[in-house]
C-alpha positions in Angstrom: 31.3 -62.0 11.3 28.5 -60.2 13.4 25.2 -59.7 11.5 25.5 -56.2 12.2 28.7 -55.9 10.0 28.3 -53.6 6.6 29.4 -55.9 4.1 29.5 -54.4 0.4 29.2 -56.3 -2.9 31.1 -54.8 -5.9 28.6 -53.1 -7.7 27.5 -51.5 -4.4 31.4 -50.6 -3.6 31.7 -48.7 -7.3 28.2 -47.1 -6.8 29.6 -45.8 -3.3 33.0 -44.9 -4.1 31.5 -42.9 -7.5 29.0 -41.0 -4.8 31.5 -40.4 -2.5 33.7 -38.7 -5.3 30.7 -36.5 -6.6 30.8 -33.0 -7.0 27.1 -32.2 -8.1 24.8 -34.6 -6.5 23.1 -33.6 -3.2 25.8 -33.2 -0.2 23.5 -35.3 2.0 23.9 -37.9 -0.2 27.3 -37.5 -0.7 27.8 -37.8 3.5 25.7 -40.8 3.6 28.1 -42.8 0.9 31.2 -41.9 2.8 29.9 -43.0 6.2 29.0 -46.4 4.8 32.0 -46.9 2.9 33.8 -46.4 6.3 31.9 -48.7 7.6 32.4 -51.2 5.6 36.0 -50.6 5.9 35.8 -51.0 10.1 36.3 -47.7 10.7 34.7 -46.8 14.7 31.9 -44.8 15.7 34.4 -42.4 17.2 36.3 -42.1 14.0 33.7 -41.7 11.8 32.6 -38.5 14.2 35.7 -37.2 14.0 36.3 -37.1 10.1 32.4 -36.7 9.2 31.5 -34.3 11.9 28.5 -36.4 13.2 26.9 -38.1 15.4 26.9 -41.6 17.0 22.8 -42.0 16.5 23.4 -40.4 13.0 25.5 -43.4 12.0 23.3 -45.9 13.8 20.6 -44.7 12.0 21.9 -44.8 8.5 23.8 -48.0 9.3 20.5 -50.2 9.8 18.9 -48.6 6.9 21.1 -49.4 4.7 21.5 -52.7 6.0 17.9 -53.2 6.0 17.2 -51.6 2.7 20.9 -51.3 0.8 21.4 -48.4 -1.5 17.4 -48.0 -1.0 17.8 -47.2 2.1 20.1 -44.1 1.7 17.6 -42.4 -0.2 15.3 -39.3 1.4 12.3 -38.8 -0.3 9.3 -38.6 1.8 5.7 -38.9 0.7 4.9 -35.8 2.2 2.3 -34.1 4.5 -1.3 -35.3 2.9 -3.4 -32.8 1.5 -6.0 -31.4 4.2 -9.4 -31.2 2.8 -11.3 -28.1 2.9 -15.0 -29.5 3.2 -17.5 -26.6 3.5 -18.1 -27.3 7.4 -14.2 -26.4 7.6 -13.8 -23.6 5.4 -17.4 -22.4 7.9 -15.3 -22.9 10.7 -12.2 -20.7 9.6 -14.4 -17.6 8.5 -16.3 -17.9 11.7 -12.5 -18.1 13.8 -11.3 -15.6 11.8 -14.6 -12.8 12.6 -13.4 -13.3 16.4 -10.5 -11.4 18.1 -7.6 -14.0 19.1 -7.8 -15.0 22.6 -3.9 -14.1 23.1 -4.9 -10.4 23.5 -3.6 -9.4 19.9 -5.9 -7.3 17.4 -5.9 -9.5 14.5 -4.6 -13.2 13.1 -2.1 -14.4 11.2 -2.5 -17.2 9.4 -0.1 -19.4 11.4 -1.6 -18.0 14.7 -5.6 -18.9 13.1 -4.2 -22.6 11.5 -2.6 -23.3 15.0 -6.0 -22.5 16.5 -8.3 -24.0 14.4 -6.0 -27.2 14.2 -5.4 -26.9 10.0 -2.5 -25.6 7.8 -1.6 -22.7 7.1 -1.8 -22.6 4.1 -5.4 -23.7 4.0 -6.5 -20.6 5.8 -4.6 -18.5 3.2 -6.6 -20.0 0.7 -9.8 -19.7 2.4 -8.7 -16.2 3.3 -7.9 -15.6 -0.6 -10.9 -16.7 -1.6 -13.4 -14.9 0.7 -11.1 -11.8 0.1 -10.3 -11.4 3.7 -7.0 -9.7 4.9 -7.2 -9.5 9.0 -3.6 -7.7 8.6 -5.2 -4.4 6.1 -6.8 -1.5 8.3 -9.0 1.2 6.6 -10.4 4.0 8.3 -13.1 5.7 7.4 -15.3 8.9 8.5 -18.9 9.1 8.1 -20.9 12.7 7.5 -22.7 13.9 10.0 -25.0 16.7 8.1 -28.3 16.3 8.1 -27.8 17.7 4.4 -25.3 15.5 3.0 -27.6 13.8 0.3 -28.8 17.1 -1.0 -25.2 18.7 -1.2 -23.6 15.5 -2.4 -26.2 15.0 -5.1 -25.4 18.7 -6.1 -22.0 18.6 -6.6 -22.0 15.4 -8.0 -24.5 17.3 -10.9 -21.5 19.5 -11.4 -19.0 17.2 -12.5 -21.7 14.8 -14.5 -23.7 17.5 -15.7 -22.8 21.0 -15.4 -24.7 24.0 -16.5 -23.7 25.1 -19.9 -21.5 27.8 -20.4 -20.4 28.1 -16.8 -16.9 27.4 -15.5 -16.7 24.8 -12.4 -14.0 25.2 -10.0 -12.9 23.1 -7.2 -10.9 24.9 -4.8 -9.0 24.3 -1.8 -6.0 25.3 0.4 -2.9 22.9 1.7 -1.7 24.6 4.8 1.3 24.4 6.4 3.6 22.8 4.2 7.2 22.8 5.4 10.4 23.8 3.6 12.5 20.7 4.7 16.0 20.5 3.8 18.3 17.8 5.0 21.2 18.2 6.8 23.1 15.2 5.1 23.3 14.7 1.4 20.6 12.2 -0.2 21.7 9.7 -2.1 20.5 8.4 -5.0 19.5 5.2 -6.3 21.4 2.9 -7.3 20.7 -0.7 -8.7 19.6 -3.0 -5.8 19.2 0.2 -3.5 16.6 2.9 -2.8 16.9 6.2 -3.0 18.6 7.3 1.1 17.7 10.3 2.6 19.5 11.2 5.8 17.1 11.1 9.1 18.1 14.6 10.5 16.4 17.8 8.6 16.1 21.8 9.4 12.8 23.5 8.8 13.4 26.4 7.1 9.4 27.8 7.5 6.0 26.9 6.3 3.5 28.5 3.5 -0.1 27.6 2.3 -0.4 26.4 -0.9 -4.3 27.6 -3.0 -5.3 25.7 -5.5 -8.5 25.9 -8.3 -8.7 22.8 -10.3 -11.0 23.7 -13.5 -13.1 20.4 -13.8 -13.6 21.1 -17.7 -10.2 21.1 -18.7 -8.4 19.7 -15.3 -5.9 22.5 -15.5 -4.9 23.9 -11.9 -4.2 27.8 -11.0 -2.1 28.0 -7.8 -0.7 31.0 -5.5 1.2 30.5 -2.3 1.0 32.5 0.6 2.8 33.2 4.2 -1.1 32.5 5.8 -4.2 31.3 4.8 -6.1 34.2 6.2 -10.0 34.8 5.2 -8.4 38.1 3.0 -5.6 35.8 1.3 -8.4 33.7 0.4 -10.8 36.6 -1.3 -7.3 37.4 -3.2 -6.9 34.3 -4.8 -10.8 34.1 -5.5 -10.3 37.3 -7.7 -7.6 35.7 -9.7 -9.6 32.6 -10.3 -12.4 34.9 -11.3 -10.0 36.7 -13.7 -9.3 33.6 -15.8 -12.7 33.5 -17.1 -14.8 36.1 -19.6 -16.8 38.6 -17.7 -20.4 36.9 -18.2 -19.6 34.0 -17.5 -21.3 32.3 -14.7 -18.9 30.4 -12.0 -19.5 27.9 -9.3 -17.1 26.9 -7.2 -17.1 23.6 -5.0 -15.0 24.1 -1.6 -15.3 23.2 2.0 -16.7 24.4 5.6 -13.5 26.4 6.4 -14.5 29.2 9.0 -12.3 31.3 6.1 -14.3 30.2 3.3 -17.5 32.0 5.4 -16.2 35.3 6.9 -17.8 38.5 6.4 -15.1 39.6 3.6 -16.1 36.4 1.3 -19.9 37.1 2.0 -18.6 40.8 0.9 -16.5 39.6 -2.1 -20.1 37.4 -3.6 -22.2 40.3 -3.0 -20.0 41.9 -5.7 -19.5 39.1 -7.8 -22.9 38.0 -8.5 -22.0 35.3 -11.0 -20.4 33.4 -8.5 -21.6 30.5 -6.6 -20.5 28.5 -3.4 -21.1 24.8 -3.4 -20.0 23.4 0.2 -19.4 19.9 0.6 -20.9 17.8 3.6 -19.3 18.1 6.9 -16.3 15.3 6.7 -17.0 14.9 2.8 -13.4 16.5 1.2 -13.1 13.0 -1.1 -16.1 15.4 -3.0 -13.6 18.0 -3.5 -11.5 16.8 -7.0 -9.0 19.2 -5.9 -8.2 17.0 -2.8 -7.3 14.4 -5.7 -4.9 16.9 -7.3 -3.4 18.1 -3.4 -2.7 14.4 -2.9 -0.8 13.8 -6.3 1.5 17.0 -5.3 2.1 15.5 -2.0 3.3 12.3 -3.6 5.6 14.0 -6.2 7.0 16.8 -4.9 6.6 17.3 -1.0 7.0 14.4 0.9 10.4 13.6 -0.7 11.5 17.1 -1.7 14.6 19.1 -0.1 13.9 22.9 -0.1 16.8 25.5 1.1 14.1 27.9 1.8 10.5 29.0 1.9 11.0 30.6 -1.8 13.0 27.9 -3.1 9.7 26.0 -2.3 7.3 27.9 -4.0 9.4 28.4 -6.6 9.4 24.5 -6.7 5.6 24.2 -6.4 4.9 26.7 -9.3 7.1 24.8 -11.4 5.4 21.5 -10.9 1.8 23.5 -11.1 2.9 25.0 -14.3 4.2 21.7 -16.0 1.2 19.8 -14.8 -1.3 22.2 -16.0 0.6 22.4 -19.7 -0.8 18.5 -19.9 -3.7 18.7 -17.9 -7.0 16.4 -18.1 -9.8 16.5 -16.6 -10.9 14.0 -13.7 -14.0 11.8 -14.8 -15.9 11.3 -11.7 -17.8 7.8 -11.5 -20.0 7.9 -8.8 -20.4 3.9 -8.7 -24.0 3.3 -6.8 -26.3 6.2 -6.6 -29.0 4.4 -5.2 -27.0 4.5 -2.4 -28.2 7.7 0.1 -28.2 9.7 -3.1 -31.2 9.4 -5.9 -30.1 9.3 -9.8 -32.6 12.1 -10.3 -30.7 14.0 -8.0 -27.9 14.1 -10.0 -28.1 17.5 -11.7 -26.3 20.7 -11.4 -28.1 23.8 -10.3 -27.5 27.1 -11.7 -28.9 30.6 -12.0 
């Protein structure tokens, strides 16, 4: 009998055979009891690929482990990949790979392009990553004023919100412009569990309005009008009905931005005659002053950028309905601003009035 022959002894025949036969242990496992048991039995190379589906170095292989090691030998486990240390010249190394621009061309790494690089795992540069808080795949973008007066305008309507004269009604106002009356031209269908919410790709624009808005910083309570334009005259209009919510002595500042409408002759007209009223302008390129711009970008989320409107009135009609129900539960914003030292003294922070 040939040395190379697989020759079983009993309890290795019942071990098999129950292996062979089982219906829950691995099915690699299972493969590797019936090619031995075959064999052992004589069965050829050739048969043992037809009726296994394998291959002739597949059988070789198992075949002298088995008869080098016996039932040891049919077993898988590995020791596994040894842990790579991350020494602080290495963990140097990755933050200083991952401040440079890959040499492939591409804007940014991943961390199986970096490890491949750098000659680590990949999962050690996510946990360097994760621990210097970098994320190479996040973009922000960011605009930076450009008036020569942004610390004294900032500090002064930062005074509003943290200190604002007494007895005076602050206002933050605003205009969304062209908002479109989408309505699609297939049905959406709703959510269902394991699914999304589908709206169909194909839409019809039924027309555009501007949306004004004056968010009351006491009470955080908005007053909105819609309008066909957003003309310098629409403007003074709404102005008058945000001057009509509060008592006739009262003093009023209003915080808005560098719109060529906010500035026309008419408005300059309009404050001449309203005495009690005050402008505050934010910085060129400074709107994330503005609260209101806080308030435009909640209405975006919850009622524009998903909504279906039939037509232009069906969407203001939609848009005073969400103003109304938000202002009935209103709050007011409370503004941190996190580090005055920061371009803008703390004794800077204080309202100006009358």
């Amino acid at each position: 009998m040939s040395i190379d022959c697989v020759v079983l002894g009993a309890d290795q025949q019942l071990e098999l055979s129950r292996i062979a036969q089982s219906r829950s242990l691995p099915a690699g496992y299972v493969f590797r009891a019936r090619l031995i048991l075959m064999l052992a039995e004589g069965a050829s190379f050739s048969t043992i690929k037809q009726r296994l589906g394998t291959t002739a170095p597949t059988i070789s292989r198992w075949k002298q482990r088995f008869l080098a090691s016996g039932m040891d030998g049919l077993d898988t486990s590995h020791p596994g990949q040894s842990a790579s240390v991350l020494t602080a010249k290495l963990r140097a190394r990755i933050l200083s790979a991952t401040r440079k621009k890959p040499k492939d061309g591409s804007t940014h790494w991943s961390c199986r392009k970096l490890a491949a690089a750098v000659g680590v795992s990949k999962d050690a540069v996510h946990r360097v990553w994760k621990e210097a808080g970098l994320k190479p795949h996040r973009l922000e973008l960011y605009m930076a004023s450009d008036d020569p007066d942004f610390e004294a305008k900032a500090a002064d309507i930062i005074g509003l919100y943290l200190n604002p004269p007494q007895h005076a009604a602050v206002f933050c106002v605003d205009e969304k412009t062209a908002i479109q009356a989408l309505d699609r031209l297939d049905p959406v269908l709703p959510l269902s569990p394991g699914r999304a919410e589908r709206h169909g790709f194909e839409y019809y624009r039924h027309g555009t309005l501007s949306l004004y808005a004056a968010l009351d910083t006491a009470t955080g309570r908005v007053h909105g009008k819609t309008a066909a334009r957003h003309t310098s005259r629409d403007f003074v209009v709404f102005l008058k009905e945000v001057v009509a919510l509060c008592p006739p002595d009262q003093q009023i500042h209003i915080i808005l931005d560098n719109l060529s409408a906010h500035k026309t002759a008419l408005v300059r007209e309009f404050l001449e005659q309203n005495p009690r009223i005050r402008f505050h302008f934010t910085p060129t390129y400074s709107s994330w002053l503005n609260q209101v711009e806080l308030w435009f970008a909640k209405i975006e989320r919850e009622v524009i950028a998903r909504g279906v409107f039939t037509s232009v009135p069906d969407l203001a009609r939609k848009l005073r309905r969400y103003i109304n129900a938000y202002s009935a539960n209103a709050q007011p914003i409370y503004w941190k601003y996190s580090d005055p030292s920061h371009r803008i003294r703390s004794n800077e922070l204080s309202a100006t009035g009358h």
